[in-house]
N, C-alpha and C positions, 0 to 999 in steps of 0.2 A: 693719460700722459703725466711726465712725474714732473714738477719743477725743475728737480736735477739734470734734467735733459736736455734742458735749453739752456745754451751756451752763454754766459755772460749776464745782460737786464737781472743785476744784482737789484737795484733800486726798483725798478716795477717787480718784481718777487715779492722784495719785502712790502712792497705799498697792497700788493693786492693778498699777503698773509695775514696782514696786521689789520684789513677789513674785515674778513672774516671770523680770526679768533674773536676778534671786540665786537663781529655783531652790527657793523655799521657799514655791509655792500650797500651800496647804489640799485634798486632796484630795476634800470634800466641805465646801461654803459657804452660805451663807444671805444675801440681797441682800436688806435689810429695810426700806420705808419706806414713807410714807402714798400715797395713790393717786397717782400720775401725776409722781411725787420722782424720777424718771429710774435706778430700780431692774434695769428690763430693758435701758434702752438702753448701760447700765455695764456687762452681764451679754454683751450682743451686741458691745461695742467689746472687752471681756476677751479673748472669746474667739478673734476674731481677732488678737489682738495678741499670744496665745500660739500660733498656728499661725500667724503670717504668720512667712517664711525669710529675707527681709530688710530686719528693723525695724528702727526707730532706739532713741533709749532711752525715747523718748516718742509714738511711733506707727508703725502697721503699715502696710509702704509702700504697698498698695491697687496693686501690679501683677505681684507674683510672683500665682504659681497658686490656693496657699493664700487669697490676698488677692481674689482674684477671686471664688472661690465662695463664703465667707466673705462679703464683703458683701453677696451675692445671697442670702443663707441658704439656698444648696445644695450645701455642702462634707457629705460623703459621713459626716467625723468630726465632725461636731458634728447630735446630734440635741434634736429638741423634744417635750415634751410641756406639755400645756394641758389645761386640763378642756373639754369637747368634749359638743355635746347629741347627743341619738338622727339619725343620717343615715339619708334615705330610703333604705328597701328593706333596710335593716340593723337588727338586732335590738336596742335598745341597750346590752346587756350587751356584743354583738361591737363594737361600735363604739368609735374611738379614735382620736386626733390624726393619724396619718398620713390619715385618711378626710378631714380639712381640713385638709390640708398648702399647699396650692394656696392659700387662702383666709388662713391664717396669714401665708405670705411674702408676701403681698399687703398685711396688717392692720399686721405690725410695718415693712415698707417704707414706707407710709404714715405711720404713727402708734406710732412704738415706744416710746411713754408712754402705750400706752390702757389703761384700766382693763375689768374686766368688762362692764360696762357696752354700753362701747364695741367689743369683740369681737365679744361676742352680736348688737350693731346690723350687725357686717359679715356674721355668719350669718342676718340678716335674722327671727331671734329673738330680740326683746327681752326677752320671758317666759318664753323656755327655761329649765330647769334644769338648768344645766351640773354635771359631776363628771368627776372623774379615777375609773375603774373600774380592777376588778380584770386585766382582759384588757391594758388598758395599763400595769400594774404587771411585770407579765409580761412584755410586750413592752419595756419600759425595761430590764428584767434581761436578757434576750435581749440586746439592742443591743449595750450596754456590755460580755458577753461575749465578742463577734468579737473579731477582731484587727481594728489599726486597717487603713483602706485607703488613705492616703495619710499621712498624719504621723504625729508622734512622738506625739501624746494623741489620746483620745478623751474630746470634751465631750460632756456632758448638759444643759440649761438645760432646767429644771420650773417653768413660769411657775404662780403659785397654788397652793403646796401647801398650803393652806388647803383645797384641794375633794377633797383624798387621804380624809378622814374616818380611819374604822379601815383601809380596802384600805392606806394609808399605812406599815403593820407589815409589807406583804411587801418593801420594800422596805430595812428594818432591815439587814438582816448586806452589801446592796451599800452602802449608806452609811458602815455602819460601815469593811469591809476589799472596797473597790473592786478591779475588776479593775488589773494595772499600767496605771500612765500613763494613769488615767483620773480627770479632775476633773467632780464635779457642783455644777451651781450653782442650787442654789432662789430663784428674785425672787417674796419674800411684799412683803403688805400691813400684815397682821396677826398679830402673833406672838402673841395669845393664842390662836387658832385651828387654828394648828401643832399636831401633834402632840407633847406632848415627848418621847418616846419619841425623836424626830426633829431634834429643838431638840439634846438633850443631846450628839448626834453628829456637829455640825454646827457650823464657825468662824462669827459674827456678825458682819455686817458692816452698821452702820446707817445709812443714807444721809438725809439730811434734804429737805426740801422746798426748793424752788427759789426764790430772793430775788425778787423784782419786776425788781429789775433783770436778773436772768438771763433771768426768761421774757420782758420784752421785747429785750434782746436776740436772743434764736430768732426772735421777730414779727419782728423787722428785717429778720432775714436772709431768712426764710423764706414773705412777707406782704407784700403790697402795702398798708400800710397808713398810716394819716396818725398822726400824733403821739397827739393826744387819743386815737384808737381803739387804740392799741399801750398809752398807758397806761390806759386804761380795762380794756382784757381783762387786762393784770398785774396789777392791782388785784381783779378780779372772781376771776380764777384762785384767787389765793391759795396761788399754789407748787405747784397744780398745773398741769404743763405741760400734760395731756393734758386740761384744762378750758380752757388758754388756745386751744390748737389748735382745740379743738370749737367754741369762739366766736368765731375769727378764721375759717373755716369760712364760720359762719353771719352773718359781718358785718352781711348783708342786711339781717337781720332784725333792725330797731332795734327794741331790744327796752326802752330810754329810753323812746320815745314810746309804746309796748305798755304799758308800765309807767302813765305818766299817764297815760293813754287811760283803764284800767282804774281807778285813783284815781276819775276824775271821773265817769265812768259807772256807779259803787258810792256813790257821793256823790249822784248824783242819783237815783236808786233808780226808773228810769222803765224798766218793766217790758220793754216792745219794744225800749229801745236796749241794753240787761242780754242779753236773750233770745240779740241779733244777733250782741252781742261773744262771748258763751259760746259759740255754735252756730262762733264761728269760732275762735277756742282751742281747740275741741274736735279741730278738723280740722288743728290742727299737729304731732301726735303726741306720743308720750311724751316723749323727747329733749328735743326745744323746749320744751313743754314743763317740763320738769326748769330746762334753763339758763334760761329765761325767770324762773322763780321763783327762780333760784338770783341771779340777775343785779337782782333785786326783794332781797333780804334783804342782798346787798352793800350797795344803796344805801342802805337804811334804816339798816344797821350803821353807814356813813358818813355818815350823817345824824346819829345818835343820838350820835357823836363828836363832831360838831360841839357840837353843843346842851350836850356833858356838859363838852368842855373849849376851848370857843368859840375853838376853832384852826380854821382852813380843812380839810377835807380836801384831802390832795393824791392823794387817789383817785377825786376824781370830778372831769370834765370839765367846763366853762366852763359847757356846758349846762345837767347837772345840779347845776353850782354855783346857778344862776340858781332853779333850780326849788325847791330845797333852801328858798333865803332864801324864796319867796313861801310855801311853806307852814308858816316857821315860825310863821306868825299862827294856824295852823288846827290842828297837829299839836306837843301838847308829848313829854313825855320819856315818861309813861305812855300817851300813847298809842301812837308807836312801840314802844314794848317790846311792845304788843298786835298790833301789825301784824305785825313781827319771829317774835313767835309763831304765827300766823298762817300766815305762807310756811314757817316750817320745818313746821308739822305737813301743810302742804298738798304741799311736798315727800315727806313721807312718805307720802302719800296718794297722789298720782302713783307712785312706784314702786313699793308694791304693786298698782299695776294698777286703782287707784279708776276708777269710768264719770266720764267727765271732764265731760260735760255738768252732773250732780249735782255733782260737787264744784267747777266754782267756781263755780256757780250758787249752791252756800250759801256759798262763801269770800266769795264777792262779796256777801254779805248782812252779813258777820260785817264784813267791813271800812268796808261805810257804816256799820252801825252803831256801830264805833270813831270815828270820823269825825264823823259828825254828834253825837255827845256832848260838846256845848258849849252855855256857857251864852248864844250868840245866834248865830244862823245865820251864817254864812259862806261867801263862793265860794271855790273854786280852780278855775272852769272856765277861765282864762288862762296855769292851772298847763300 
């Protein structure tokens, strides 16, 4: 992956270029930020930019040797490990990242800002419970012991060392005194969930979440998209890229009109047409799910903006501007805050794996009854 490719993190670029012309990387590092902050894809540009033979002072020139297999993530010296679920036929004690080797260069080729989340959806396990075991601690120690087979280091990148748990401690004394010329690089999420045992051995490097304007630039380049829909999904993202992605993706699926559909259908509280929307949210999976109500709590948030400091939002679209004004007559400040609360806890209930039928069958009870608590009935079926 080239520098150039990720959007923005002008200042970790240059911090992580100016190591390695001067010859002074950290032999063991830590790539720290919130889900989809372009943590791995700094991790993936690094490490070709330290094995490519003839870089500039600002990027790796993508056609010596090094550079070729390096963007394919199948250069011989830079290995991966991931937390990884049970593979058929395999015990899952024996089981370990190389068993989804094929599936990884595939995930971060694709989307190399996913989160767990969206791994697990490419192993076609949403529910899995992924870990880093003790057999691929092992194996990581093995690795890093060869000698290299084509350049001058030997990389390791350890996406999620948050799922090391305690197996986390065999890997102690390589972190601490690596083989020569070998850099490891950890891209967490969450640094209270490190081990410190692991933290304490380990350079910091904190990368922040990505501006609006960065992720839509990516949508530009990367997205057939129209204006309102590129700033809709920046907006919606919220810096993270690998959320922008997933909803530039699912374009399709206007999840604006999903959104009022579901208002007005909770508002009229008519049992059959309640019945029919739930039986078919039920049949969009977890994912859609997820972004559907995540894409729902944006707009409320920018709703509740409006109302608190009677500025426009410039994160919602003409549409939703329009929608916005008709239901300020029906929707004040306390009741969005109850709506608000509402999609988060229903969020939370979708990702433990809630029967989705039941839960919005009662979300959708809990939000007409927000809804119709006024003192004289009111429509929004033109909402």
């Amino acid at each position: 992956m080239f520098f150039k490719d990720i959007s923005g993190k002008i200042v970790e670029k240059n911090y992580l270029r100016s190591n390695i012309i001067e010859g002074r990387m950290a032999h063991a590092q830590i790539f720290l930020g919130r889900k989809g902050s372009g943590q791995l894809s700094l991790a993936l540009a690094y490490a070709s930019f330290l094995l490519c033979t003839d870089r500039t002072e600002t990027e790796s020139c993508g056609v010596c040797s090094a550079c070729i297999k390096s963007h394919k993530y199948i250069h011989p010296d830079i290995h991966f490990a991931y937390p990884v679920v049970k593979k058929d036929g395999k015990d899952r004690k024996e089981t370990t990242s190389n068993d989804f080797l094929k599936q990884w260069r595939s995930a971060i080729s694709d989307n190399p800002y996913m989160d767990m989340t969206t791994w697990l959806t490419k192993l076609h396990v949403e529910n899995g419970q992924a870990n880093i075991n003790v057999k691929e601690c092992v194996d990581i120690v093995k690795k890093l012991s060869l000698k290299t087979f084509e350049s001058e280091y030997k990389i390791l990148i350890l996406w999620m060392p948050e799922y090391l748990r305690n197996e986390g401690n065999r890997l102690l004394k390589l972190i601490e005194e690596p083989p020569g010329n070998s850099i490891i690089i950890l891209v967490a999420e969450n640094q209270e969930e490190i081990l410190n045992t692991i933290l304490s051995r380990t350079q910091l490097l904190k990368v922040p979440p990505f501006t609006d304007e960065e992720v839509a630039q990516y949508l530009q380049s990367n997205f057939r998209l129209d204006q309102a829909s590129t700033s809709s999904i920046s907006g919606l993202a919220a810096g993270n890229m690998d959320a922008a992605i997933n909803l530039a993706n699912q374009e399709n699926n206007n999840f604006a009109a999903s959104l009022f559909k579901w208002l007005r259908i909770a508002y009229k509280m008519e049992p059959v047409e309640l019945g029919k929307w739930v039986g078919e949210i039920a049949g969009w999976g977890r994912e859609n799910q997820k972004h559907f109500l995540e894409y729902g709590l944006h707009y409320f948030r920018e709703y509740l903006f409006q109302m608190l400091t009677g500025q426009v939002s410039k994160r919602l679209n003409e549409e939703e501007l329009a929608t916005a004004k008709k239901m300020a007559s029906l929707l004040d400040i306390s009741k969005t805050e109850n709506l608000i609360s509402v999609l988060n806890d229903c969020i939370a209930l979708v990702s433990r794996n809630a029967n989705s039928k039941i839960l919005f069958m009662t979300e959708s009870l809990k939000i007409g009854r927000i809804m119709r608590n006024v003192e004289e009935e009111k429509s929004i079926y033109n909402v």
